[in-house]
N, C-alpha and C positions, 0 to 999 in steps of 0.2 A: 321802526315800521315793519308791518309782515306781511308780505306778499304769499299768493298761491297760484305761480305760471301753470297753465294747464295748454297740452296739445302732445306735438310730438317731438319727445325727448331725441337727440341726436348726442348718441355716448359715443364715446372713442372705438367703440366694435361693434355700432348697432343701432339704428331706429326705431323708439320704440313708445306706445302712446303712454302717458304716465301726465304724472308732476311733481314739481320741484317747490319746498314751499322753502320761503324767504325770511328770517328775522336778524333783525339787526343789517349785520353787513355780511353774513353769511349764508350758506344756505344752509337749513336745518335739517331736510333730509330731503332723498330722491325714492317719489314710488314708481313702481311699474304696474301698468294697470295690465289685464289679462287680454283684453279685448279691446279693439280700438274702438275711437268713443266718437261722439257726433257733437256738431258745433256750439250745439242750444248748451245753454247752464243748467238745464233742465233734464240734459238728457244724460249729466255726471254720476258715477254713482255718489251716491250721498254721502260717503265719508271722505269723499274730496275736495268735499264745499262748506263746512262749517260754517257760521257765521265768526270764531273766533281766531279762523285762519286769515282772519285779513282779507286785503285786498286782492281782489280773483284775476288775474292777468292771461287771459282764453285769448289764446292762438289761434283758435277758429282751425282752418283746415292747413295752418302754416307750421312752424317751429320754435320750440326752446332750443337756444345753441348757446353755448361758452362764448362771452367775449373775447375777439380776436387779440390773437399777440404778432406783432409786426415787429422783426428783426432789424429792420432796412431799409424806412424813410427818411427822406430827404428832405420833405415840406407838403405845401399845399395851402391852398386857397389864397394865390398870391404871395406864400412866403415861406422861409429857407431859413430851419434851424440853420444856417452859418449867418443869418442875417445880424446874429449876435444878439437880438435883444429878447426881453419878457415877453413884450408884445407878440415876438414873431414865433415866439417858442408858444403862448398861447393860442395864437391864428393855425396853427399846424396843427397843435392838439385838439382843440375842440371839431376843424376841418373834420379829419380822422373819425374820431369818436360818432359823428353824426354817420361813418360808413361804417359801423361797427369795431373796431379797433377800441377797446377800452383798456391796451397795454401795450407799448411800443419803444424802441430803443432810438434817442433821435440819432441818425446818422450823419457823421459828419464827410468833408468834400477835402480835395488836393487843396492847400490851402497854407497861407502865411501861418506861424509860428502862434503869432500873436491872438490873430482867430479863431484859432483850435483851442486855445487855453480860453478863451473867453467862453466857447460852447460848451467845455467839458463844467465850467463855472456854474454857469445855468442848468445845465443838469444836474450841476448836484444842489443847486440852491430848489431845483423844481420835486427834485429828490426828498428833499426835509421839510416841503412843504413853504419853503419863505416866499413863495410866489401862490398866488390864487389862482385854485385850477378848478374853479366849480364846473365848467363844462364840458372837461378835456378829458381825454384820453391820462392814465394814469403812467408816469414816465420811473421807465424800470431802471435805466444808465445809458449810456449811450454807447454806440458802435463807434468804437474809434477807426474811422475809412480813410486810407490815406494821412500824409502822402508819400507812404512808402509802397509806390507803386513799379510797376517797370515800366519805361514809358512805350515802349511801342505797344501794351494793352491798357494803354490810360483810359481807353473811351472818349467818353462825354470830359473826361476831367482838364483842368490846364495843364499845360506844362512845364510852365516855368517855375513853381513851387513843387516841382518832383522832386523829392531827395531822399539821400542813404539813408539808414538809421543809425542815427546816432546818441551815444548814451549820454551827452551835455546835453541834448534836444531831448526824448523821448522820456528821460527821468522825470524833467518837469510836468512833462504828463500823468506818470505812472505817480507823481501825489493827488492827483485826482483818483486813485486807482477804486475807491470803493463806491465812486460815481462814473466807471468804465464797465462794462458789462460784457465788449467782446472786443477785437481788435484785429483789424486785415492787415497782412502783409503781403508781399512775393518774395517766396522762400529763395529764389534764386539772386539776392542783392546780398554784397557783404553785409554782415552786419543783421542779418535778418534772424539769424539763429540765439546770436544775444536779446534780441530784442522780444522774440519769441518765450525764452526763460524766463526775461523778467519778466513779461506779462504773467508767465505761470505761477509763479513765484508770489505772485499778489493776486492768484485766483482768476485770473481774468483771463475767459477764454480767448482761443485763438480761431485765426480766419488765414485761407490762403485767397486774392483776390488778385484781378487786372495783373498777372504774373504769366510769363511764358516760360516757368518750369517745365523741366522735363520730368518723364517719371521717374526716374532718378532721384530727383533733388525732390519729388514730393515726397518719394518714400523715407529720406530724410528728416523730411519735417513733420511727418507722422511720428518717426520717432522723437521729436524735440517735443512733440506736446501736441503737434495742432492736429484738431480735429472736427474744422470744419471750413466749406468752400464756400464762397459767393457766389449768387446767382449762376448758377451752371447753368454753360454753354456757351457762355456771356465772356466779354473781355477775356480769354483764357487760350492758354495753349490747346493742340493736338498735335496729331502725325502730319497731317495738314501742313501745318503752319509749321513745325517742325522741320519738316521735307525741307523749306526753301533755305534751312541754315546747312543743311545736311543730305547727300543727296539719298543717302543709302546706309547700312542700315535703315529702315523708318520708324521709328520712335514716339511713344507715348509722351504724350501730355496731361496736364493738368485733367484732359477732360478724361482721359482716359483712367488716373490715377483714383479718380474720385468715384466712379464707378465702379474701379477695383476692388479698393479699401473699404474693409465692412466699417472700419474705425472713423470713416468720415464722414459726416452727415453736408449734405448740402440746399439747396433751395431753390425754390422757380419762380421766378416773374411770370406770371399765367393770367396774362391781358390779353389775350388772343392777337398781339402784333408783334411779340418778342421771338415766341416760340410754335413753332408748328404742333398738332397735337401728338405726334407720334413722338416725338420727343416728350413731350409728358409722360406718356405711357411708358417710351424705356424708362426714364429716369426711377417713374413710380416702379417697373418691372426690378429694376436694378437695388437700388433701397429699401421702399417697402413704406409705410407714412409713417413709420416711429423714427425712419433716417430723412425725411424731406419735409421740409416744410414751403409755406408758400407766401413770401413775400413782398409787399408794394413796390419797391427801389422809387417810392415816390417823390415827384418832383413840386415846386410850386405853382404847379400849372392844375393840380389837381380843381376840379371846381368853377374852372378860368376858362374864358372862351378863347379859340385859335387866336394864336400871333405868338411875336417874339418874349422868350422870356433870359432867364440868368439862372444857369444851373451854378449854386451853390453860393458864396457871398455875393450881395453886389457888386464889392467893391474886388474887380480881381475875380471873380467867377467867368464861365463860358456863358454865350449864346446859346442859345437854342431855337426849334420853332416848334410850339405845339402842333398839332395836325393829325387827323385821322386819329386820335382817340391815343396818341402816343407824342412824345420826344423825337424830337429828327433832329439834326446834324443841319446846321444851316446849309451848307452844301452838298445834303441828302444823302453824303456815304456810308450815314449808319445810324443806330437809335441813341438816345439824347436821356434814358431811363422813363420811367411809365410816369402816367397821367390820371392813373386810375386807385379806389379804395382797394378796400380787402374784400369786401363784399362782389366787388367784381369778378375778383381773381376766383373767390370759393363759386360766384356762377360759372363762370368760364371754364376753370377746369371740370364740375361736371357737366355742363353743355359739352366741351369736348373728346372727351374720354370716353363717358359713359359709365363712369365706377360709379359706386354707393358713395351717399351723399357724404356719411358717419367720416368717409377717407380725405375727404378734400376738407372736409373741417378739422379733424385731428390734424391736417397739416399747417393750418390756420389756426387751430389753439392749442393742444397737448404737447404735440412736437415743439412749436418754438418757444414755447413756456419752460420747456424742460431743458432745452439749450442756452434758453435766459436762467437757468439755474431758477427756476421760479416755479415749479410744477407742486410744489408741497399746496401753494394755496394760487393758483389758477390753471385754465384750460380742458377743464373739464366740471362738468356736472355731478358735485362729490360731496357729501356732508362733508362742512369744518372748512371748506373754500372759500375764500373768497364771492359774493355774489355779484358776481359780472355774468349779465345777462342780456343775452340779445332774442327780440320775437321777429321772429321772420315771414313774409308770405309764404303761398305756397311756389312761389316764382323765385326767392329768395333777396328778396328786393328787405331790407333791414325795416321794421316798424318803431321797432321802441327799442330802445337801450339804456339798460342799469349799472351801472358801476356800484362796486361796494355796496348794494343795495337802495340806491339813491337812482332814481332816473333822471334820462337829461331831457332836455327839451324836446318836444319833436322835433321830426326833418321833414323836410320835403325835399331834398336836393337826389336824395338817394335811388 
């Protein structure tokens, strides 16, 4: 099939009126027009419309953007990669996919031995294609989350399946390893430096997550390999939280290490109930969008209207209460992770910031594409890439989306 998206192009450094023309599963090439152009088909210049360009896909006065890459979903529409089965791993992809997300890493929860191996299963069975995914989202490996967490910054997570890392446990993982794509720890648990090798060791990037390191022990673990945070600002140490171990000296944490370290790239939950804006802004001030990306941490509430839900398996997951457009903590003393797509997240943060558009999308696709090890062929608008394509309003609300070249259904949810 050959497509020809016409409007305005959104690159990694720039918006700019053009198009992108589409054959096969690729894209064939990207122009830049000189002048911006106007809605009618009539009003193109003529070498942008051929009749042998295929089919014309006009943006009207919205956008051509990269389909989103999401590090750090949970679920949606009802269901929770740890639910363990096809079904619920296709309910979450296709959910997704309708909010623009056409490549995501399913993230797994604290959780029994047994369930983790079963999810890592499914991703790599989703991986090779042995499951039909005509309307999903395209699954890159999964984030291996938990549960080697510290438990006083579990969050949302249970905690009676918190444990050390152990190489009789974490080996049986690490034969999944070419169907693992990243992997959290907290660098300050025995055992978390071995555990960290061998992930490298089999390619698989690292994560520090739900850890109350100091900065000490991060700078450690920057040198063992890892280089990259969970949702910063989230579940994590500071001086702060530091203080109440220590009264003096006052000491750096996690949050403060990751801001440090040019070597470490991290990520925002940018649902407008996680984070304040001004925390956006440092974060972006401190990084820059090739070190930040912007991810869901979505749960299976996406889609679902308020009440109680189950963060992570049913069987052995936490409670939750959807509400107010987020996760809450049954007994309100904290958030429960988001409720929201990707598409939210890239309005949100520029609704709150106020940066160029080109930044909150590069944080949405070139960046975590490139952290998924996957930038050769997605997250941006490139001859020879992959064609994952999203047409946006000019509100940013998702119209259509392409994967590989193939469109999905409409939406209307978005």
């Amino acid at each position: 099939m050959k497509y020809l998206f016409c409007g305005q192009l959104v690159l990694p450094d720039r918006v700019v009126p053009g198009c992108v023309r589409v054959q096969g599963d690729r894209i064939a090439s990207v122009e830049v027009w000189q002048r911006p152009r106007r809605v009618a088909h009539a009003a193109l210049p003529d070498e942008a419309v051929p009749t042998e360009d295929g089919v014309v896909v006009d943006a009207g006065d919205g956008y051509i953007v990269p389909g989103y890459v999401d590090l750090h979903v949970h679920g949606g529409a009802g269901a929770d990669f740890m639910d363990g089965t096809a079904e619920a791993f296709r309910t979450v992809l296709e959910a997704h996919a309708r909010h623009g997300t056409t490549s995501l890493c399913p993230t797994t929860t604290v959780a029994r031995h047994d369930q983790l191996l079963r999810v890592l299963e499914l991703t790599r069975a989703f991986q090779r294609g042995e499951h039909a995914n005509p309307c999903g989202a395209r699954v890159l490996g999964a984030h291996f989350y938990g549960p080697y967490f510290h438990r006083d910054a579990r969050g949302c997570h249970p905690a009676q399946p918190l444990r050390l890392p152990q190489p009789q446990e974490y080996e049986q993982y690490l034969e999944y390893a070419e169907a693992i794509c990243r992997a959290t720890v907290a660098p300050e648990l025995p055992g978390a430096e071995e555990f960290v090798r061998a992930c490298r060791s089999r390619g698989i990037g690292t994560n520090v997550g739900h850890s109350q390191a100091t900065f000490e022990q991060m700078a450690q673990a920057v040198a063992w390999g890892v280089g990259h945070v969970d949702h910063l600002y989230c579940a994590m140490s500071d001086k702060t939280k530091l203080r109440q171990q220590q009264a003096y000296p006052m000491r750096g944490g996690v949050l403060e290490a990751t801001l440090y370290f040019d070597e470490l790239t991290t990520e925002l939950i940018c649902d407008g109930k996680h984070l304040a804006p001004e925390l956006l802004l440092l974060a972006l001030k401190c990084k820059g969008p090739d070190r930040l990306a912007l991810v869901t941490d979505c749960n299976r509430a996406l889609d679902m209207p308020e009440g109680r839900y189950v963060f992570g398996p049913r069987d052995g997951g936490e409670p939750f209460v959807h509400r107010d457009g987020v996760g809450i903590l049954p007994d309100a003393t904290g958030l429960a992770s988001a409720t929201q797509g990707m598409d939210h997240m890239v309005r949100t943060f520029v609704e709150q910031t106020g940066r160029p558009l080109w930044e909150a999308v590069r944080m949405a696709t070139l960046t975590p594409a490139r952290l998924a090890g996957r930038d050769a062929q997605l997250g941006s608008l490139q001859p020879g890439k992959l064609a994952d394509l999203l047409v946006l309003d000019a509100a940013l609300h998702v119209q259509r989306v392409f994967i590989a070249g193939r469109e999905l259904a409409r939406n209307e949810a978005t």
